[in-house]
TIMI-2910 file (N, C-alpha, C, CB; in pm, 1 decimal, decimal comma, always signed):
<rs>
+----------+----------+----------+----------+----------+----------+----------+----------+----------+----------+----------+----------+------+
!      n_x !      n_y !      n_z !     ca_x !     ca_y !     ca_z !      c_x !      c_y !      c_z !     cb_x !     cb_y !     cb_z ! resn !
+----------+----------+----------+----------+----------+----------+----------+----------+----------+----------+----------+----------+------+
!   +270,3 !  +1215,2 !   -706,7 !   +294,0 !  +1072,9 !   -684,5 !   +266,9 !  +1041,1 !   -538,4 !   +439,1 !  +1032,8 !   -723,9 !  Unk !
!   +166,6 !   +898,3 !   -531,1 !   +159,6 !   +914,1 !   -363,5 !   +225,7 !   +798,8 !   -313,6 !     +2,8 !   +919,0 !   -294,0 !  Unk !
!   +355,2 !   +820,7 !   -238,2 !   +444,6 !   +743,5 !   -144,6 !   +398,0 !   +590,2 !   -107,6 !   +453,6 !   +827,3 !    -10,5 !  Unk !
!   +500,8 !   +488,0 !   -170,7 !   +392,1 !   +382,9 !    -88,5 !   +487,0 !   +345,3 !    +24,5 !   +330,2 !   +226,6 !   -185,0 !  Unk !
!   +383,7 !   +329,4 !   +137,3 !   +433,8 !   +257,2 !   +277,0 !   +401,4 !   +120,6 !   +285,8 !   +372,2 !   +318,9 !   +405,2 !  Unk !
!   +452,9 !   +127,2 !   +424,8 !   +420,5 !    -28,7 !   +462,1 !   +314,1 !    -60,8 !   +547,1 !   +529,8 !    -92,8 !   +528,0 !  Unk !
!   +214,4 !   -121,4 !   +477,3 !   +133,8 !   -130,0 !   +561,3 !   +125,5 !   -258,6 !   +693,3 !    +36,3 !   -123,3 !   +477,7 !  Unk !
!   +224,6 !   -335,1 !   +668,0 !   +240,2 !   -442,4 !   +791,3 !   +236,6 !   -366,5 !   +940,7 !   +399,0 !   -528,2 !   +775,8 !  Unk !
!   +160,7 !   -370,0 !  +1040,4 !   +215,2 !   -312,5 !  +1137,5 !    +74,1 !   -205,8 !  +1158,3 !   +375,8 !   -251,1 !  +1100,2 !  Unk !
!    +20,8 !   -185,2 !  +1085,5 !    -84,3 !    -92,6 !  +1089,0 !   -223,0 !   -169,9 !  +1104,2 !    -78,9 !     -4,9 !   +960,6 !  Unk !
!   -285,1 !   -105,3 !  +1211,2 !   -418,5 !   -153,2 !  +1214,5 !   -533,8 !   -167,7 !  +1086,1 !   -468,1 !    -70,6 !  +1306,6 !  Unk !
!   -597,1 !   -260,7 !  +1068,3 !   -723,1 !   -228,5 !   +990,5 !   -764,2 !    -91,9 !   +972,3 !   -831,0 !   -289,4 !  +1048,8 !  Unk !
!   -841,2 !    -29,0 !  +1057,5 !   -863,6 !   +124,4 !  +1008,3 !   -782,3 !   +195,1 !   +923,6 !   -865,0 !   +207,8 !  +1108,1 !  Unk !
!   -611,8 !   +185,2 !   +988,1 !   -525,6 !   +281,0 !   +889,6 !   -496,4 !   +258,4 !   +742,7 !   -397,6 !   +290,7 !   +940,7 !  Unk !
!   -508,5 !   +121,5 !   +737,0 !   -519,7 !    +58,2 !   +610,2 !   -624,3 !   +126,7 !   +507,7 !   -557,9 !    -85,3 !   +636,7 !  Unk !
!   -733,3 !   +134,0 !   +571,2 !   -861,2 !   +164,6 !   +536,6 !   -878,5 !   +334,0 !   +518,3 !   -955,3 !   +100,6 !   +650,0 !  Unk !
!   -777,9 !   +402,0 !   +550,3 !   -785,7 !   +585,7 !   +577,9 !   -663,8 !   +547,7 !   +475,8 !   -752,8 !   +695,5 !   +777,5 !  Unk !
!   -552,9 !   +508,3 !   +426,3 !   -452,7 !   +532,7 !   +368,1 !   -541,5 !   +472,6 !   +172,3 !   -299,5 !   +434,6 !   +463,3 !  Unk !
!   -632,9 !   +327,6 !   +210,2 !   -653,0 !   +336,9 !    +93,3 !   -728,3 !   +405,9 !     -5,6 !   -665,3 !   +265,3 !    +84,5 !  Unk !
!   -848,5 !   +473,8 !   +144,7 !   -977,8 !   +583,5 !    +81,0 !   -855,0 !   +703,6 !    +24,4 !  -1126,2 !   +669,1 !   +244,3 !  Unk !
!   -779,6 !   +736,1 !    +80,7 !   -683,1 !   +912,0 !    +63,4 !   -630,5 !   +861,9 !    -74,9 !   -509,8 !   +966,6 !   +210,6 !  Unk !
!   -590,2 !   +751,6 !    -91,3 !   -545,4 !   +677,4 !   -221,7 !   -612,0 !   +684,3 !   -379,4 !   -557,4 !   +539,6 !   -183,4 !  Unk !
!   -743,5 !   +682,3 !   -290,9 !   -847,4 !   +628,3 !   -382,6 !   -898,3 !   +799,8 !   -438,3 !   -988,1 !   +511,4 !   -284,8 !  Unk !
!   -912,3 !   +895,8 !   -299,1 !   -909,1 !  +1003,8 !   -388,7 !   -848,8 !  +1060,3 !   -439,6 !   -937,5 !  +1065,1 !   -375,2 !  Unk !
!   -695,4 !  +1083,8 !   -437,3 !   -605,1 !  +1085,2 !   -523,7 !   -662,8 !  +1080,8 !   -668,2 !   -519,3 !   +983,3 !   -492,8 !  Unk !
!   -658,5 !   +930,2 !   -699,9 !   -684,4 !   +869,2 !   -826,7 !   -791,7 !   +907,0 !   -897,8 !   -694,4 !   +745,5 !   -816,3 !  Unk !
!   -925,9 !   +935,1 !   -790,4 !  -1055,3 !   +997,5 !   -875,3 !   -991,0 !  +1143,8 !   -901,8 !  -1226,4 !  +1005,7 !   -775,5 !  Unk !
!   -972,0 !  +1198,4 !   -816,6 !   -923,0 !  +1363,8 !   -876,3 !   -864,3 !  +1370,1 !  -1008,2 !   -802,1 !  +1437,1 !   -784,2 !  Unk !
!   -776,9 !  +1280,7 !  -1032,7 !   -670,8 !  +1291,5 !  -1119,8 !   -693,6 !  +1216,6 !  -1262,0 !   -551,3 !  +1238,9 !  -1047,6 !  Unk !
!   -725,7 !  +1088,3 !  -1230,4 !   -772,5 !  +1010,3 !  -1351,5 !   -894,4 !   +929,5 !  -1371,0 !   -685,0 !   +929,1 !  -1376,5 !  Unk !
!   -990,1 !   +967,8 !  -1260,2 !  -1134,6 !   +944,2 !  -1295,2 !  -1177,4 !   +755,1 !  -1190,6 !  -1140,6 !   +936,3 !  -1525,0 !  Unk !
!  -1021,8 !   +710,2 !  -1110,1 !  -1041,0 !   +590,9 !  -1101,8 !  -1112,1 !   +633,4 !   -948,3 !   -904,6 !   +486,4 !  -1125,8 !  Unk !
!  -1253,4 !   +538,0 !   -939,8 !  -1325,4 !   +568,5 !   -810,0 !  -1297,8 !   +420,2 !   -745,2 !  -1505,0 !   +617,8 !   -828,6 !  Unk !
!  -1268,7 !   +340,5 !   -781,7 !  -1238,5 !   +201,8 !   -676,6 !  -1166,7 !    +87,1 !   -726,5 !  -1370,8 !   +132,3 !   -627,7 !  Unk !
!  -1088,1 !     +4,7 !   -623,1 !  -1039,0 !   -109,0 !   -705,8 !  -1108,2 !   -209,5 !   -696,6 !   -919,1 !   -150,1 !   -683,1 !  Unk !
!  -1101,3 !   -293,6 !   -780,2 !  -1173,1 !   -439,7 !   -810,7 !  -1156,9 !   -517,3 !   -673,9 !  -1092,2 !   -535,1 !   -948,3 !  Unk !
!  -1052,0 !   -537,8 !   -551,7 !  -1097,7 !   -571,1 !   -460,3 !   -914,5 !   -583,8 !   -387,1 !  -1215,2 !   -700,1 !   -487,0 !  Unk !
!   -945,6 !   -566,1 !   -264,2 !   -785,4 !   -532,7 !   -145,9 !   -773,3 !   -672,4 !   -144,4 !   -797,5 !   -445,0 !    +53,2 !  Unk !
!   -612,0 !   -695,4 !   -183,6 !   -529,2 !   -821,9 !   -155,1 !   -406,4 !   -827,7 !    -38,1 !   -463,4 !   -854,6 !   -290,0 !  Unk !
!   -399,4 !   -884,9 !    -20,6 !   -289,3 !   -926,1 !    +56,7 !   -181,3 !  -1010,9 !     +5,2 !   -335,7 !   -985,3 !   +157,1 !  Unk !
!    -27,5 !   -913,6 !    +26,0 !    +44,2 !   -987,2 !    -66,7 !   +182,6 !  -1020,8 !     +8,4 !    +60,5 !   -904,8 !   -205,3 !  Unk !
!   +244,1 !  -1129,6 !    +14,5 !   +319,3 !  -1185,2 !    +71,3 !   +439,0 !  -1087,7 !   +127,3 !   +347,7 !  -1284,6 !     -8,2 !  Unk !
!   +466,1 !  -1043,6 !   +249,4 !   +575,2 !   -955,1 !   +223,2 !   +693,1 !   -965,7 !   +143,3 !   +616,2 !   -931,8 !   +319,1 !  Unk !
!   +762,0 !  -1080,1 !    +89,9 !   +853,6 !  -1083,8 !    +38,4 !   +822,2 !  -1009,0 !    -98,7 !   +897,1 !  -1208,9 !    +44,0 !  Unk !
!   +714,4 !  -1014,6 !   -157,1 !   +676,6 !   -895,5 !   -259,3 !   +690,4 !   -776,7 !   -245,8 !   +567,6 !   -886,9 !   -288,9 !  Unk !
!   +702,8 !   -721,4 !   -136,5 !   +735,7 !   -592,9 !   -133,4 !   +797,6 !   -535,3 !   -230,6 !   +794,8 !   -570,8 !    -43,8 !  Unk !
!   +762,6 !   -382,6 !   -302,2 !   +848,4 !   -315,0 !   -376,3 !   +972,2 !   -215,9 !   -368,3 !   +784,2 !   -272,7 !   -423,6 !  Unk !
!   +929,7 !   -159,4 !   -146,0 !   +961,3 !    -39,3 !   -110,6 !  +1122,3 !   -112,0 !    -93,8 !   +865,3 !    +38,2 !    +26,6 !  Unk !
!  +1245,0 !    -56,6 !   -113,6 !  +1402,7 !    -42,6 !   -138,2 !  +1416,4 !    +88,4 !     -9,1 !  +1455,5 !    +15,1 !   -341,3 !  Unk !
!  +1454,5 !    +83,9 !   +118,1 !  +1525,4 !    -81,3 !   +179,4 !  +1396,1 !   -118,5 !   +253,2 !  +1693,3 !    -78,5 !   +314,0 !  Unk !
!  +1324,0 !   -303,9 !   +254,0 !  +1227,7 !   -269,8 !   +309,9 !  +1289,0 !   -428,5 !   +451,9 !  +1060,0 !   -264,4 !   +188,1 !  Unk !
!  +1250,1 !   -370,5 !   +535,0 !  +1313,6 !   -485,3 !   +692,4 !  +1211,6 !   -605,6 !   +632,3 !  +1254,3 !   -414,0 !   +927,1 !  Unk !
!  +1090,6 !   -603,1 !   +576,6 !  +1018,3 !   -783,7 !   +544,6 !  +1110,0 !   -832,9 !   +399,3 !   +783,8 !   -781,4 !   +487,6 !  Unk !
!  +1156,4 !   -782,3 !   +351,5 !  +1241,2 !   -873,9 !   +219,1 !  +1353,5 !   -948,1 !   +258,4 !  +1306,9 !   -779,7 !    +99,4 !  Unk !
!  +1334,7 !  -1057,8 !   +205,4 !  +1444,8 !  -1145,8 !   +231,7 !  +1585,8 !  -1085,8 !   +192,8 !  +1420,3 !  -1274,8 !   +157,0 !  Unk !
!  +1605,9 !  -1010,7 !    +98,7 !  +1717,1 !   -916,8 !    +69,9 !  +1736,1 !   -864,4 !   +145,1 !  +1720,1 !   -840,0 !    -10,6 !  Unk !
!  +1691,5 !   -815,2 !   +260,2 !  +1697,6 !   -729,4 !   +391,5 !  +1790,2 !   -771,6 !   +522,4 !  +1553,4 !   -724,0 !   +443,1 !  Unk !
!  +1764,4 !   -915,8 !   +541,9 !  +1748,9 !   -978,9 !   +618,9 !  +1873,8 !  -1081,7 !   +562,9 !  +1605,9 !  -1010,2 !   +637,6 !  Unk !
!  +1958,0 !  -1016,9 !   +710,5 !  +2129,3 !  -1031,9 !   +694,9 !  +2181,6 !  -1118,9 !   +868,5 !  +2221,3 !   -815,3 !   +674,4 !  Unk !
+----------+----------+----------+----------+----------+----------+----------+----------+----------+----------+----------+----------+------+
</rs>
């Protein structure tokens, strides 16, 4: 299983080295070579528990 972080805070490049390592992961394992296309998603979406951008956080 590969860990998800946060990518707020991280330069373009690291974004870009965390999603290729991602991406091979997924080909090794289940044949997936790319996604349909990188979004950007509101931090309050966040999934990661405890994360400092969720409004649940933020006391």
């Amino acid at each position: 299983m590969v860990q998800p972080i946060h990518c707020m805070g991280l330069v373009p490049s690291q974004v870009h080295t965390y999603v290729r390592n991602l991406l091979a992961l997924l080909d090794e394992r289940y044949g997936i070579r790319k996604f349909a296309s990188q979004e950007r998603f509101d931090p309050e979406l966040c999934p990661i528990r405890p994360c400092i951008h969720h409004p649940t956080s933020k006391r």
